[in-house]
N, CA and C of each residue as an Amber inpcrd file, in Angstrom:
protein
   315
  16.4640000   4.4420000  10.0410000  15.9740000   4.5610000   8.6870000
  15.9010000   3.1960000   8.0140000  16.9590000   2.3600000   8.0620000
  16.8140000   1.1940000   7.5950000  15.7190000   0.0420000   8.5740000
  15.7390000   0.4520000  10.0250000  14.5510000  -0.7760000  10.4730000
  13.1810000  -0.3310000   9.1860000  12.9320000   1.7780000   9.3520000
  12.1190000   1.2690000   9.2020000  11.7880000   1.3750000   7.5090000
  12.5110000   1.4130000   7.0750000  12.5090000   0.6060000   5.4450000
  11.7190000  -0.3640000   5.5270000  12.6680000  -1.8880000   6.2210000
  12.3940000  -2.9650000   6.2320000  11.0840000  -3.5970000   6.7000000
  10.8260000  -2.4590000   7.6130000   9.0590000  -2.4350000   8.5640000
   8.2970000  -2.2010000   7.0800000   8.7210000  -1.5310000   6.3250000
   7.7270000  -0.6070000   5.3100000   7.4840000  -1.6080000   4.3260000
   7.7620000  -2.3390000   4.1290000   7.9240000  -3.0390000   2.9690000
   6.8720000  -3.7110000   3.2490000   6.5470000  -4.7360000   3.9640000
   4.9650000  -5.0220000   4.1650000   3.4350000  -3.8320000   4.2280000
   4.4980000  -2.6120000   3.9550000   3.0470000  -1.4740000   4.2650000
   1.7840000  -1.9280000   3.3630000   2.0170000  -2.0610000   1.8790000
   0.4470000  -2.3080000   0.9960000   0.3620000  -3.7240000   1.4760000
   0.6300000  -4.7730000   1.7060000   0.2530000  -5.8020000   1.9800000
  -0.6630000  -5.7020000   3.5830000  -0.1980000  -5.0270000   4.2310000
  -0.8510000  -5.1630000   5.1730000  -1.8660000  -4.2130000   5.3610000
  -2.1480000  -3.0760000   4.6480000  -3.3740000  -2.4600000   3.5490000
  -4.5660000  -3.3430000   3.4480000  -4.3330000  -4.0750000   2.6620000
  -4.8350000  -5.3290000   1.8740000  -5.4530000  -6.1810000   2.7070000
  -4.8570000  -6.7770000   3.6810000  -5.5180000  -7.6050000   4.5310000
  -6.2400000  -6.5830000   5.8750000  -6.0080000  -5.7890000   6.0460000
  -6.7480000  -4.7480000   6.6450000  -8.5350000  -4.2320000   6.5660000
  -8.0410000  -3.8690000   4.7240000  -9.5210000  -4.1800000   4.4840000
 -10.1020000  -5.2130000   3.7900000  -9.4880000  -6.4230000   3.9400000
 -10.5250000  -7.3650000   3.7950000 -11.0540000  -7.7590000   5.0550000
 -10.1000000  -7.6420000   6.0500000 -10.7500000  -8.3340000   7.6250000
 -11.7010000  -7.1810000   7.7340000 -12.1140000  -5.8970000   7.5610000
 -13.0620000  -5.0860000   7.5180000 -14.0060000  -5.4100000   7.0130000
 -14.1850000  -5.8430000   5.4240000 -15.1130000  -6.2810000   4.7360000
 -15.9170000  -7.3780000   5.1640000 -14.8300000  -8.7220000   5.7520000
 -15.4630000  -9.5890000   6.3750000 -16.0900000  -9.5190000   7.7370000
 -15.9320000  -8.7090000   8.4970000 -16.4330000  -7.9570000   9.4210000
 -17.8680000  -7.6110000   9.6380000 -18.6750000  -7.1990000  10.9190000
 -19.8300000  -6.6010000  11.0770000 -19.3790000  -5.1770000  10.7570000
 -20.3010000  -4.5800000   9.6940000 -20.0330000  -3.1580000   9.0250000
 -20.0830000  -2.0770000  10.5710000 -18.6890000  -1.6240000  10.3310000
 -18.5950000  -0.4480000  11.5650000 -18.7470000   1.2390000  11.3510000
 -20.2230000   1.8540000  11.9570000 -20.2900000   3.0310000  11.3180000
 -19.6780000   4.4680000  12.4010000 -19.0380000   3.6620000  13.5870000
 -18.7680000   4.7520000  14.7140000 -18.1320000   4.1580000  15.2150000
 -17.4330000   5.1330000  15.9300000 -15.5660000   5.0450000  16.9970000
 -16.9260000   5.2850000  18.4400000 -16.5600000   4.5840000  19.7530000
 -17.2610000   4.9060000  20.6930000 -15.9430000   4.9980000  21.9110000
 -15.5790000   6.4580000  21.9460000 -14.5710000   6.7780000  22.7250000
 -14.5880000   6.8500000  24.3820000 -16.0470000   6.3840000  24.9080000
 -16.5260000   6.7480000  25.8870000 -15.9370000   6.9700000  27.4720000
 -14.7440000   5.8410000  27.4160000 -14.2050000   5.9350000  28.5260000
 -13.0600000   6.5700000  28.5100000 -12.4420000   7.2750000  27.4180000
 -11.1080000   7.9110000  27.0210000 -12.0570000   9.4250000  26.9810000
 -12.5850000   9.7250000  25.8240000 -12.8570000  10.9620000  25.3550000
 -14.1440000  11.5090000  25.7390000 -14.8860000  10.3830000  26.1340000
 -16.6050000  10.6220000  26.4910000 -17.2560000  11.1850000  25.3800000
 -16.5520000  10.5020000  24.1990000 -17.5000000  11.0980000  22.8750000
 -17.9950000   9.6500000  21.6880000 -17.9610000   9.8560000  21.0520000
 -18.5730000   8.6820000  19.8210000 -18.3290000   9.7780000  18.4440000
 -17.9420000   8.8990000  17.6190000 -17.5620000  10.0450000  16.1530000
 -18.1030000   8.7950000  15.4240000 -19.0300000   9.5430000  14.3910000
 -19.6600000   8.6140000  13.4280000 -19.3910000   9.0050000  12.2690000
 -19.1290000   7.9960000  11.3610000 -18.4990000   7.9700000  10.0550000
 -19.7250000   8.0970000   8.8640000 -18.7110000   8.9600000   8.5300000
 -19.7450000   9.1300000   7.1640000 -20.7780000   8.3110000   6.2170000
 -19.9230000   7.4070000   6.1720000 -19.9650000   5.3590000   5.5930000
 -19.3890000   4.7300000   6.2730000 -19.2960000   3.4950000   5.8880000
 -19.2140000   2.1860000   6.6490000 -17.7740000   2.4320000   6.6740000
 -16.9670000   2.0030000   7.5430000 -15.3010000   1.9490000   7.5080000
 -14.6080000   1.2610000   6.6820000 -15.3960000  -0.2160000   6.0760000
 -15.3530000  -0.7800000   5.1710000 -14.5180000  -0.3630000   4.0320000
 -16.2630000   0.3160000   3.5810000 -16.1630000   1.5060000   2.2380000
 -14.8710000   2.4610000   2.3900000 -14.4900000   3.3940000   3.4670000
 -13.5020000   4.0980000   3.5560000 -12.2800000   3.5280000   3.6880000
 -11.5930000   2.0710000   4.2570000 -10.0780000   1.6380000   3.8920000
 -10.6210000   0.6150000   2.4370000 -11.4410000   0.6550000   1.6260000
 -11.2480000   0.2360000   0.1450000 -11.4040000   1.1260000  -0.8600000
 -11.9040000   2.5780000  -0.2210000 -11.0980000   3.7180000  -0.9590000
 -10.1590000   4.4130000  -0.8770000  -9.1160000   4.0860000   0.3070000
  -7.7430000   4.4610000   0.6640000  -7.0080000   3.1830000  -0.1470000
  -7.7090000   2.3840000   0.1500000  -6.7430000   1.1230000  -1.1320000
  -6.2340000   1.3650000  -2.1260000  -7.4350000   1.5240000  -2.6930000
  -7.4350000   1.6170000  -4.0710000  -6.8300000   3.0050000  -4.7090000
  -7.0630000   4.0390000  -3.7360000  -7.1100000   5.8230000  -4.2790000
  -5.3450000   5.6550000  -4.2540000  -5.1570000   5.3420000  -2.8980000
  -3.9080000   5.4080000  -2.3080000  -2.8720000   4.7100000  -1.9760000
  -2.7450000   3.3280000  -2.1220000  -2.2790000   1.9520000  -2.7770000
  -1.5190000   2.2240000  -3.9040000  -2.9110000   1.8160000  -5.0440000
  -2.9100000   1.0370000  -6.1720000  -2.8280000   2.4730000  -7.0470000
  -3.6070000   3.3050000  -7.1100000  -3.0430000   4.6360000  -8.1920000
  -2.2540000   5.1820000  -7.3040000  -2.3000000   6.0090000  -6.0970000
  -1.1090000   6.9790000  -5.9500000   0.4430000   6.0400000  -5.5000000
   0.4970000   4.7670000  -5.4270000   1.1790000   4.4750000  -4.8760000
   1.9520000   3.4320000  -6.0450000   1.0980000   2.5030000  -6.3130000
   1.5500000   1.5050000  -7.5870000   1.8430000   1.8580000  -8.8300000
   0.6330000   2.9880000  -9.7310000   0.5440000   3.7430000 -10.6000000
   1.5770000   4.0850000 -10.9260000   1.7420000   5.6490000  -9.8600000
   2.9840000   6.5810000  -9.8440000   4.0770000   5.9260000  -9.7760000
   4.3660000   4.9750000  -8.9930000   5.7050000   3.8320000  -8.7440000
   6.3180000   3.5480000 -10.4690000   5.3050000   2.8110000 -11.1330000
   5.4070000   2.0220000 -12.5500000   5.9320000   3.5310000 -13.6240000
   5.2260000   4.1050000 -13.2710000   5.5920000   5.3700000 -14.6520000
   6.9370000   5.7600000 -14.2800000   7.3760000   5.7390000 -13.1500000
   9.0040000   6.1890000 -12.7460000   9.4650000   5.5880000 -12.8320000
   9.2720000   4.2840000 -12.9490000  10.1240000   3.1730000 -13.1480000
  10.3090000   2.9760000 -14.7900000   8.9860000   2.4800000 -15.6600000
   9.2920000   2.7520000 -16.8370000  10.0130000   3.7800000 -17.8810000
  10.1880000   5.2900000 -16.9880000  10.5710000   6.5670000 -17.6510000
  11.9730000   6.5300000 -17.1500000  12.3450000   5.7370000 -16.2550000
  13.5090000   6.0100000 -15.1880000  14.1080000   6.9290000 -14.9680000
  12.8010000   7.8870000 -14.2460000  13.5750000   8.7320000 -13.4060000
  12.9820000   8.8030000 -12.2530000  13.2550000   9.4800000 -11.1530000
  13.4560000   9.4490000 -10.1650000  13.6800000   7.9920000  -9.5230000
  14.3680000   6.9930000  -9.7750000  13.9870000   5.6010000  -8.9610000
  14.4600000   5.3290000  -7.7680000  15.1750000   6.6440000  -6.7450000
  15.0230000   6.3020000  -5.8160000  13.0960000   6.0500000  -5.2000000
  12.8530000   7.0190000  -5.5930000  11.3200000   7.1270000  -5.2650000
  10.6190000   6.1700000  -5.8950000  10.7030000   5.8720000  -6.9490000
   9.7190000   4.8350000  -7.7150000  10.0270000   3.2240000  -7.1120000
  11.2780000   3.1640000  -6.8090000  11.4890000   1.7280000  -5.6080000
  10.8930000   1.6980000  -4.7810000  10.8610000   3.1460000  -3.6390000
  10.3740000   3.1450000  -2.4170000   8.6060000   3.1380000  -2.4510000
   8.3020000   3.9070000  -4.0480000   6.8440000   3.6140000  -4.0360000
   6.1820000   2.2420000  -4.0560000   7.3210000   1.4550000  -5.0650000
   6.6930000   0.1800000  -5.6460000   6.6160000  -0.8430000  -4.3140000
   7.5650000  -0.5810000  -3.2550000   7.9170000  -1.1190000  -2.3510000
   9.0340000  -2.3800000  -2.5270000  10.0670000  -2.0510000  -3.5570000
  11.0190000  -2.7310000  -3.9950000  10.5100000  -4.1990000  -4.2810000
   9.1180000  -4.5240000  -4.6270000   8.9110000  -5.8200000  -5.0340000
   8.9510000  -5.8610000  -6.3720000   8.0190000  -4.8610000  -7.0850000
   8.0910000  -4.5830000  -8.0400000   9.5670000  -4.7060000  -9.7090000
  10.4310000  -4.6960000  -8.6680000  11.9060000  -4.2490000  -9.3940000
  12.5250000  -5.5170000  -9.0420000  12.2560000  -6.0420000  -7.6410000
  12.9100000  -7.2280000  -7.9750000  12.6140000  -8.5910000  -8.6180000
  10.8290000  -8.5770000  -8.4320000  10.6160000  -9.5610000  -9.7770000
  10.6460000  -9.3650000 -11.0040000  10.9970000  -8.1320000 -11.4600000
  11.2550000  -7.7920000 -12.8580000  13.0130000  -8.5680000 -13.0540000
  14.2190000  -8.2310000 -12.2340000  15.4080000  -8.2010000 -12.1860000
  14.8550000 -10.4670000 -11.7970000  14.4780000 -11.1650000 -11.4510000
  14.1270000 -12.0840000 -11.0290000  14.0780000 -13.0700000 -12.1960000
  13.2070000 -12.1720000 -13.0080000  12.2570000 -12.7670000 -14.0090000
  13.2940000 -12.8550000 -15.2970000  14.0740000 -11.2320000 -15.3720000
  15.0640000 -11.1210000 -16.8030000  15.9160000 -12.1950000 -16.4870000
  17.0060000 -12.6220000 -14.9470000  17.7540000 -13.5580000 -14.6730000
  17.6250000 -14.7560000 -14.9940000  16.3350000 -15.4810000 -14.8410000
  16.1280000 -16.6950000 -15.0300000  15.6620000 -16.5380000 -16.7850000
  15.3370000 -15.8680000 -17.5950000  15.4790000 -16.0950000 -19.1520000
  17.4110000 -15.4690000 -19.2170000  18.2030000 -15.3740000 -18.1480000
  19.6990000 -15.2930000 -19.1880000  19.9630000 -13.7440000 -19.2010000
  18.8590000 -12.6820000 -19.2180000  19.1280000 -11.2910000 -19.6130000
  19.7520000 -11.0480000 -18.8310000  20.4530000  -9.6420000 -19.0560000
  21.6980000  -8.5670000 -18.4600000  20.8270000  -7.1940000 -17.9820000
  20.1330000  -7.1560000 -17.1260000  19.1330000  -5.8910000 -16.7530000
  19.9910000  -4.3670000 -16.3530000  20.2020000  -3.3100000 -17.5390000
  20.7760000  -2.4440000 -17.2260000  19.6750000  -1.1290000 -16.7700000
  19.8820000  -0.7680000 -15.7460000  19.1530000   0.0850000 -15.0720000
  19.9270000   1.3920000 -15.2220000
């Protein structure tokens, strides 16, 4: 549980660079399974388009969004840490330290 915490914590970052190496990429519209499955599955849109609407849908609102409102309301924060991906909380706790504040959670 704790490796994979520690694995997790790069999860949106490595999101992020995921679909930009996509974007920068030749646009990919099909999986060609031919020597495994003997099939080809073609995508709706560009793959592109589909991990920068998992980004954004599933990132940045279901993931960052939801994170911040639990954090600001404080409740649930086991969950709202694990959403924010504990970066979130510690540059806040980072930021109060170096102005002097006492951060009561």
């Amino acid at each position: 549980s704790i490796l994979l915490s520690i694995l997790m914590r790069c999860d949106a970052f490595s999101d992020v660079v995921f679909t930009v190496i996509l974007c920068k990429s030749p646009e990919i519209r099909e999986i060609n399974l031919a020597k495994t499955l003997r099939c080809t599955f073609k995508f709706p849109c560009a793959l592109h388009q589909m991990a920068l609407f998992s980004l954004i849908v599933g990132v940045f609102i279901a993931q960052g969004l939801v994170g911040m409102g639990l954090l600001m309301t404080k409740k649930a924060l086991p969950a709202a840490f694990k959403l924010n991906e504990f970066a979130f909380i510690l540059g806040t706790m980072t930021l109060e330290k170096a102005k002097g504040c006492n951060p009561q959670l």
